[in-house]
Residue, then its C-alpha position, 0 to 999 in steps of 0.5 A: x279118731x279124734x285125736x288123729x283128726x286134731x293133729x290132721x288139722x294142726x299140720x293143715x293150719x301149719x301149711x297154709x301159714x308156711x304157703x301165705x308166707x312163702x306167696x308173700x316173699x314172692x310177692x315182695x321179691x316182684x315189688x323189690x325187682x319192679x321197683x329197682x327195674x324203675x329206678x333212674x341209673x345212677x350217674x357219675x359227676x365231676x366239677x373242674x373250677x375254671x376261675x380267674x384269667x383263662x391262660x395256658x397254664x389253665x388250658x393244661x390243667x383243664x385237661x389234665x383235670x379232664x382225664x382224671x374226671x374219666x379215669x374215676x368213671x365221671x359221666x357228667x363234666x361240669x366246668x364251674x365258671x368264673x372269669x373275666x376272659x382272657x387270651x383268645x388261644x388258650x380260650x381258643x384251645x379249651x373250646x376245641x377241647x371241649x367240642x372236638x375231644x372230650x366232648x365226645x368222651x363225656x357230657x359237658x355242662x357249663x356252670x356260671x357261678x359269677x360270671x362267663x365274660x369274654x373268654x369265658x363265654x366262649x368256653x360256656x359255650x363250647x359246653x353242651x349245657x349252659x346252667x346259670x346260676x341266679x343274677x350271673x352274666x355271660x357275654x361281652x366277647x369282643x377282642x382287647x389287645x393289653x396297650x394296644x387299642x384295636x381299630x379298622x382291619x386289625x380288629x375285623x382280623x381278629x373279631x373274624x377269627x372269634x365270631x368263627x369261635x362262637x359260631x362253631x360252638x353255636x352249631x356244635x351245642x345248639x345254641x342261637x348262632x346270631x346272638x353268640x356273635x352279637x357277644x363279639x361284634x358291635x355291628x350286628x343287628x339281632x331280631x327275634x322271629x317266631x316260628x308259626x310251625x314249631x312255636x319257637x323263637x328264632x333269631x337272624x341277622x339284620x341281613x339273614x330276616x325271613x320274608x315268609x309270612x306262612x312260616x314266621x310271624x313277621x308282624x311281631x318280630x323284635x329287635x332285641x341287640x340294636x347295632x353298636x352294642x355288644x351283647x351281654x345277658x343276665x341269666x333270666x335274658x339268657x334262659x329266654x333266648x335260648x342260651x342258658x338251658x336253665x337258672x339255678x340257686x346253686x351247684x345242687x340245684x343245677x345238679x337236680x336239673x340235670x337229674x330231672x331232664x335226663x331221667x338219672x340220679x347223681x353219686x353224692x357226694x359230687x366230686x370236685x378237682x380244682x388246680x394244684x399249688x404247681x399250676x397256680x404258680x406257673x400261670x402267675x410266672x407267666x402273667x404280662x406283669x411278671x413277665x416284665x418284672x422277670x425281664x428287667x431283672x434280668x437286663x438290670x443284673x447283666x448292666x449291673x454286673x458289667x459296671x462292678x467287675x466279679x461275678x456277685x449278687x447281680x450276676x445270680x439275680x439275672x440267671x434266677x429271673x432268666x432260669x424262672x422265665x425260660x422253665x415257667x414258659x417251658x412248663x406251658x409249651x411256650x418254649x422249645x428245646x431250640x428256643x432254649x439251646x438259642x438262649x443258653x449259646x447266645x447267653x454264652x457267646x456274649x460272656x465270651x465277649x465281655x470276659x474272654x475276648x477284648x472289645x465288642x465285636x461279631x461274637x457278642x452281636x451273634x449272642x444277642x442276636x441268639x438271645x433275642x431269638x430264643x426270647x422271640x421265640x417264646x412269645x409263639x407257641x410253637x413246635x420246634x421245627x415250627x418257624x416262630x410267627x404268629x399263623x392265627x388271629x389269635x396267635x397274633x393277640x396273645x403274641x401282643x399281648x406277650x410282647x407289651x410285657x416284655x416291652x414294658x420291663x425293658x422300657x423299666x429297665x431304660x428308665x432304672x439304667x439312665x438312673x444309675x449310669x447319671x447318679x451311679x456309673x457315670x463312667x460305666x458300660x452302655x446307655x452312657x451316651x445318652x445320659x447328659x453330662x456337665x458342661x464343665x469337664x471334669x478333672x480326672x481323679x489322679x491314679x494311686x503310683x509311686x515312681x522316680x519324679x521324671x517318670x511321675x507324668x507318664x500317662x497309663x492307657x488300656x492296652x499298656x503292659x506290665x508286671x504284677x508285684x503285689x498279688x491280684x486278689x483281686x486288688x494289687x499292685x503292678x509296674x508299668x515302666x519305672x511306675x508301681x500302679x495299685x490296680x484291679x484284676x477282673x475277677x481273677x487271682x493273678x500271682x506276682x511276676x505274671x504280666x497283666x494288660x491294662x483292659x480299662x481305667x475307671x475313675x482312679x480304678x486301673x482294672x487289668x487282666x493276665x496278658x496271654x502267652x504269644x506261641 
């Protein structure tokens, strides 16, 4: 009985380990399951860098950039921020971007990491959040235009259409829409009224101030942007007038504020997409300063290969800096398939003219005419049954803009053609007029010829013909009359007995072409 009883006892104290155990498994699953039903929900960030001249090219890449930030899942978008500004159409096209499109999509949040100035400021603040990084300015929108200074009604034009800019961004995010346009105009006047109701600090243009005494406090109002200055704020300023939702030290602290307000965890590490190689490259291309190289490559080509016949290093430079041009405004939807054809026909038209047809007439004023279009045309960004002018105030800038770079490379190649047409081609194709000769003729350079003595004065002029007997290659011999004429194909190999025309005489340089057959 005793021993029954101690195996009884045994197995009791085995159960009563077995039920604490399992009691505790249970309690511990509840713990695990409270404390994950508590958790914040983990969230997916991306950073986009939007760093240097905002531009087209920029404006692609930030979409392209975007789309992929939601293609791997991001919830948070988060633009690094770092520029000077700008053209107004590109900062024009990221803020309706950011607002209109892939706002919805995902949350937008700017980061100041050096400074939102101009157009980075409108691109700021197209963003649902603003975060400024410690010390870092945002502000001082008012339009330029690059050679051009802005005054009376073209820039009201212009100031009009980016006030707009702001103003919608202001009511889309939330921020204080009288301070975002103080960035653009230099005539407003911002006061700053407290609210008795809400405790907060409103702001109101010098025209727009409240006059109810039970609502705001207007004893104590502030001026804080005087008329005649543009505004421009640290981001401590910006923080305190509502601005910046926070400051940070860096990225993570910015990424904590976030975390902290909206109640969620962010994946580390934070995904960063900066630009590729590609679309660095054709936003440089597309700089006012290359631009103007580009052109007067390739106008100098063309005027240095017109004056030394054969097609050579001059003729590549020109196609190399025209096949640049057109493809880096191509790649940023600058131009158009009909901009092109226009440019390749009128390219076309003009060789026709200087090579084919003899004299300068209604073929080669058309392929300038084309060439100047398709040019034209690719200042504008345009679809292609579009007519190629400026519709917008910003269109209209950044037109300007595009137009002093190829003015200026035209004006380069002015200056370099006059240098070489006085001290290199005294005698050669265009812009001759206008370069000063001496006073005293000068004696003409004496044609190498061999003939009978009698026929030794006859005068050879473009359009005489003759007989080639020493082939062309192009240098060769030919005869006119009883003369043997050392001359110059135009870049052709002309056999002996073809007859040949005299195009020009250069110097003591008898140039000739093959003489077609009369049918």
């Amino acid at each position: 009985m005793k021993g029954f009883s101690g195996a009884y006892l045994q197995r009791a104290e085995r159960n009563r380990f077995g039920r604490g155990g399992l009691l505790f498994g249970f309690l511990l699953a509840c713990i695990l399951i409270a404390a994950e039903d508590g958790a914040p929900p983990v969230r997916k960030a991306v950073v986009i860098s939007c760093h240097e001249m905002i531009d087209d090219g920029l404006y692609r890449s930030i979409v392209r950039r975007s789309n992929e930030a939601i293609r791997r899942g991001a919830d948070y978008l988060i633009l690094d921020i770092s520029t000077y500004g700008g053209l107004v159409e590109s900062a024009d096209d990221i803020s309706k971007y950011l607002i209109l499109d892939i706002g919805k999509k995902i949350h937008t949040v700017a980061y100041v990491s050096t400074e939102a100035i101009s157009a980075g400021a409108m691109i700021s603040t197209s963003c649902k959040d603003i975060i400024m990084r410690e010390n870092t300015t945002i502000g001082c929108s008012a339009p330029v235009a690059m050679g051009t200074p802005l005054e009376g009604a073209e820039r009201e034009k212009i100031e009009s259409f980016v006030r707009a800019a702001f103003s919608r961004a202001a009511q889309a995010n939330g921020y204080p829409e009288a301070l975002l346009k103080a960035m653009v105009s230099r005539e407003l006047e911002v006061w700053q009224v407290r609210n008795k109701k809400t405790g907060q600090n409103e702001y109101f243009e010098k025209e727009y101030l409240p006059n109810d005494p039970n609502t705001y406090d207007l004893n104590n109002r502030k001026l804080v942007v005087k008329e005649g200055e543009l505004l421009t704020l640290t981001a401590a300023k910006a923080l305190e007038y509502g601005i910046a939702r926070a400051v940070a030290a860096d990225l993570e602290e910015a990424l904590a504020f976030l975390e902290k307000r909206d109640g969620i965890v962010f994946e580390r590490p934070v995904l960063t997409l900066e630009t590729t190689w590609s679309e660095e490259l054709v936003r440089f291309l597309n700089s006012p300063l290359v631009v103007s190289i580009l052109v007067l490559g390739i106008l100098l080509g063309i005027y240095v290969e017109l004056n030394t016949p054969g097609i050579g290093l001059p003729s590549l430079l020109a196609l190399s800096c025209l096949i640049i041009l057109v493809g880096s405004k191509y790649l940023i939807g600058m131009a158009n398939w009909i901009e092109i054809a226009l440019l390749i026909l009128g390219i076309v038209l003009l060789l026709i003219e200087i090579f084919i047809i003899p004299g300068f007439g209604l073929t080669g004023a058309a392929g300038i005419f084309l060439i100047l279009a398709g040019l034209f045309g690719m200042l504008i960004k345009n679809a292609p049954d579009e007519f190629p002018w400026p519709q917008g105030d910003g269109q209209w800038k950044d037109f300007l803009d595009n137009l002093t770079g190829v003015s200026l490379g035209f004006l380069l190649f002015l200056v370099i053609a006059y240098l070489l047409a006085k001290y290199v081609f005294p005698k050669g194709l265009f812009i001759k007029g206008l370069v000063l000769r001496d006073a005293v003729p000068q004696t003409a350079l004496p044609i190498s010829a061999t003939g009978m003595p009698e026929q030794q004065e006859q005068t050879l002029r473009p359009g005489d013909t003759g007989i080639v007997v020493s082939t062309c290659r192009p240098a060769g011999q030919a005869r006119f009359g009883d003369k043997i004429v050392d001359v110059v194909s135009e870049a052709e190999f002309i056999e002996p007995n073809k007859p040949v025309v005299i195009r020009r005489i250069s110097g003591n340089r008898v140039i000739v072409k093959e003489q077609e057959k009369k049918e």
